[in-house]
N, C-alpha and C positions, 0 to 999 in steps of 0.2 A: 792423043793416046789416053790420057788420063781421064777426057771426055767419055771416050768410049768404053773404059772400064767401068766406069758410072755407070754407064745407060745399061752394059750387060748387070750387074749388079743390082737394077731395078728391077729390069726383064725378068731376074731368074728368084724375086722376092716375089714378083707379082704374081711368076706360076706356082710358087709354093702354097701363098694365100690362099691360091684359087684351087689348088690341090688339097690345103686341110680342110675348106668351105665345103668342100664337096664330099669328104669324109664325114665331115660331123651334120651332111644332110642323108648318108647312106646307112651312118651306121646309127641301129634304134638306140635309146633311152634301152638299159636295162632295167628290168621290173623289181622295183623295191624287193628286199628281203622280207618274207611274213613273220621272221622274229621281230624287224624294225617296227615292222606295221602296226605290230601287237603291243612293244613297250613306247611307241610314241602315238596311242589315236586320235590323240588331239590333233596330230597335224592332217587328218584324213575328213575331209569336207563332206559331210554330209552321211558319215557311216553311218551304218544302222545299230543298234543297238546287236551283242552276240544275242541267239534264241540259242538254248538248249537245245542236246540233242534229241531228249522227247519230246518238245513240241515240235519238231521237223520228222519225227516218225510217221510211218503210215497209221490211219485212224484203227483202234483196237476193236478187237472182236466182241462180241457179246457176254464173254464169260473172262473178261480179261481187264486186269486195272494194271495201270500205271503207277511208279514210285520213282520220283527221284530226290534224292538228296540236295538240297539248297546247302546246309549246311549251318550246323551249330545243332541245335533239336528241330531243325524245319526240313518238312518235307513237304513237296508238290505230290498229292493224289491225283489221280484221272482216272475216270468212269469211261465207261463205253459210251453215253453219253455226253462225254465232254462236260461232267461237273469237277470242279477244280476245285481241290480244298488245300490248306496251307495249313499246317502245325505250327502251336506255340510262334505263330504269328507276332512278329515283332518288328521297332523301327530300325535293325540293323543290319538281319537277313531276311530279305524277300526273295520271294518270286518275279521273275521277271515281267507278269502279267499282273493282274486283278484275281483273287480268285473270289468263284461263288461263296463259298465256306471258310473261314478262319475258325481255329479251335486257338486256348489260351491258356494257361498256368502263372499261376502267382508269386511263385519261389525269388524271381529273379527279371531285370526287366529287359531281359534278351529274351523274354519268354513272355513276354506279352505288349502290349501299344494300349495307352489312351486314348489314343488317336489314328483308329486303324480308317484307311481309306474309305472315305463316305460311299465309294461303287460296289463295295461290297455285302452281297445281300444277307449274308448273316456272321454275323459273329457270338463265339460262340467262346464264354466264358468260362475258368476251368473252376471259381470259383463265385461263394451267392453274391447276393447285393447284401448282406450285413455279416458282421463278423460272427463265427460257428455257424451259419445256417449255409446247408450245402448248397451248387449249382446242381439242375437237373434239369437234361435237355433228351429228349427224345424228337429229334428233327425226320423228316422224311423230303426230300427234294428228287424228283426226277427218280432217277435210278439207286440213290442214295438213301441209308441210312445212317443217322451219325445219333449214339447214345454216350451217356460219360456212369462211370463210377467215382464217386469223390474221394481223397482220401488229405489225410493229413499233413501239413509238412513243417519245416525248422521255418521261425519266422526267421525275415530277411538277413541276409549276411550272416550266416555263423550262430547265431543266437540259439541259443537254447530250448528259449520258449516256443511252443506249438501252435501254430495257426491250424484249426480246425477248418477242414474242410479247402483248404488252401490249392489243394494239385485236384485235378480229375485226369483218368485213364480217359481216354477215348476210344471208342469201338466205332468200325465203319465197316459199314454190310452194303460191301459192293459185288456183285456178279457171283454170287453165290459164293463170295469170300468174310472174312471176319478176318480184318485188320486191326491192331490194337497200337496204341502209344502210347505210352505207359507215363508220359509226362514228367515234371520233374517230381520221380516219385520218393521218398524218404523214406520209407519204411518197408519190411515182409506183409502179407498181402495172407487176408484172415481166410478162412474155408468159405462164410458168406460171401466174402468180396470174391475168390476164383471164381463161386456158384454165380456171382450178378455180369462176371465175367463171358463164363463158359465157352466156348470153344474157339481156341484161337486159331486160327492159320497163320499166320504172320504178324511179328510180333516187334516193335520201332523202342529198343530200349536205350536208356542212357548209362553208359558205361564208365564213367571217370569215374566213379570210385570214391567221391569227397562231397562234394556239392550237393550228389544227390545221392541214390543210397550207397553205402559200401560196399564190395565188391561181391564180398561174402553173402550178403542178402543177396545182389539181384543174381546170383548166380540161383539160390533158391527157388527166384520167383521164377528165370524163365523156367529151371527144371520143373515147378508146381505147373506153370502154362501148357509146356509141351507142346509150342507150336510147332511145327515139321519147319517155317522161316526164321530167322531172328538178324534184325536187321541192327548193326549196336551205330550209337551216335553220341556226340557229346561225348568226345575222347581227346579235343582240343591237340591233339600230334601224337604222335608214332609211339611215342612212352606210353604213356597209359591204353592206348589201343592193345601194343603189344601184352599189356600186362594180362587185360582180359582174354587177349586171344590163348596165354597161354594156357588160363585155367578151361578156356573152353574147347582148346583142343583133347582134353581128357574125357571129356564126353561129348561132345558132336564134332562132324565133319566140318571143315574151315574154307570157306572158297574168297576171293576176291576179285572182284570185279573190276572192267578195265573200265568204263565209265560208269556217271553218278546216278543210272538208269537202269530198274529191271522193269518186266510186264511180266505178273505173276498169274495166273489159272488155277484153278482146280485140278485139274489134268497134269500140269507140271510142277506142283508142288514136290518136293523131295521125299519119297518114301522114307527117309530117317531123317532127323532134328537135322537143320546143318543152318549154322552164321554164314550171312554174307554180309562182306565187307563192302562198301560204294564208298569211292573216292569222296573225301572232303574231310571236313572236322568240325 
């Protein structure tokens, strides 16, 4: 009898086995969570690198450039041609590409590389090769135009003393647009300088307030510009962003944007001044 309680005791372990085998061959692997995915990618064999979402947009029309915000004072342009220029180019925010064109400023060295990648066909200096003698570039590539105005800035870290000639604004004449970045600029901005300026459409300013100029001036400068875009960066988090948004809510309209990409026109430019906000800092 106790033989035979055994053997059913086997029997009815073996159909169990054979019962979960068969479950854990019916039922799938659930698919990882993409939060998981996202905060472990090391465990992920062979991912690709994220691309932004504007280089996976559809290619731009002929009167239309690209902007997206990298982050810090760096911005990815794109031409209707596909010329790719990087701002204030530096070793700690890049681009997930190579681009054609780097532009540079001297203030700070999240604003420029000694060692910017040898694939890139020009780099473009915001300040000269000897100390007070300004940088002056008047580039043309492809579809592109990229000029600079020089202007002054605090030498490094805090210091009092003025490096001549140290920042250049950048101007880029793409698609019948005038894009401007005002680099890391220090100072109000003289009637020759708007004139060497002149007409902005869209305008990539730095906003924090300390660093680079105080708040009070660039509110000045963009009001002197009048671009109908103004695009603010270099606000390092939500405090100081907010602070400029407040004074800028008093005179232009305030929009923000749900990612770090617009593709701006002639055509859709805003009939009245208005800040747009692009995710990052």
């Amino acid at each position: 009898m106790n033989m035979l309680r055994s053997i059913g005791r086997l029997i009815l372990a073996a159909i169990a086995c054979s019962t979960l085998s068969a479950l854990a061959v019916a039922q799938p692997v659930p698919p990882a969570k993409p939060e998981m995915t996202e905060a472990c990618p090391g465990l992920v064999a062979d991912r690709p690198a994220p691309t932004p979402a504007a280089l996976r947009l559809a290619a731009l029309n002929s009167d239309q450039v690209r902007l997206t915000f990298i982050g810090h004072a760096t911005f990815l342009i794109e031409s209707p041609q596909l010329v790719r220029i990087a701002t204030d180019y530096n070793d700690y925010v890049k681009p997930p590409l190579v681009p054609d064109i780097v532009t540079m400023n001297h203030a700070h060295n999240t604003h420029y590389s000694d060692h910017p990648d040898p694939a890139i066909k020009y780099v473009l200096r915001g300040w000269g090769d000897s100390p007070g003698v300004p940088a002056k570039w008047d580039l043309k590539y492809r579809d592109v135009r990229v000029r600079n105005i020089p202007t002054n800035i605090r030498s490094f870290y805090g210091s009092s003393d003025t490096e001549r000639y140290g920042n250049s604004i950048f101007i880029f004449e793409i698609a019948n647009l005038c894009i401007a970045h005002l680099g890391h600029l220090h100072h109000t901005l003289t009637q020759q300088q708007l004139n060497e300026i002149g007409r902005i459409d869209v305008v990539m300013a730095l906003v924090d307030g300390s660093y680079s100029l105080d708040l009070d001036g660039m509110m000045e400068v963009l009001t002197a510009l009048k671009a109908p875009l103004m695009i603010p960066t270099h606000f390092f988090g939500p405090y100081t962003l907010d602070r400029f948004l407040d004074r800028a809510r008093k005179l232009w309209d305030v929009e923000t944007a749900e990612i770090p990409s617009v593709v701006v026109s002639k055509a859709t430019l805003p009939a009245n001044s208005k800040v747009l906000v692009l995710p990052g800092h």
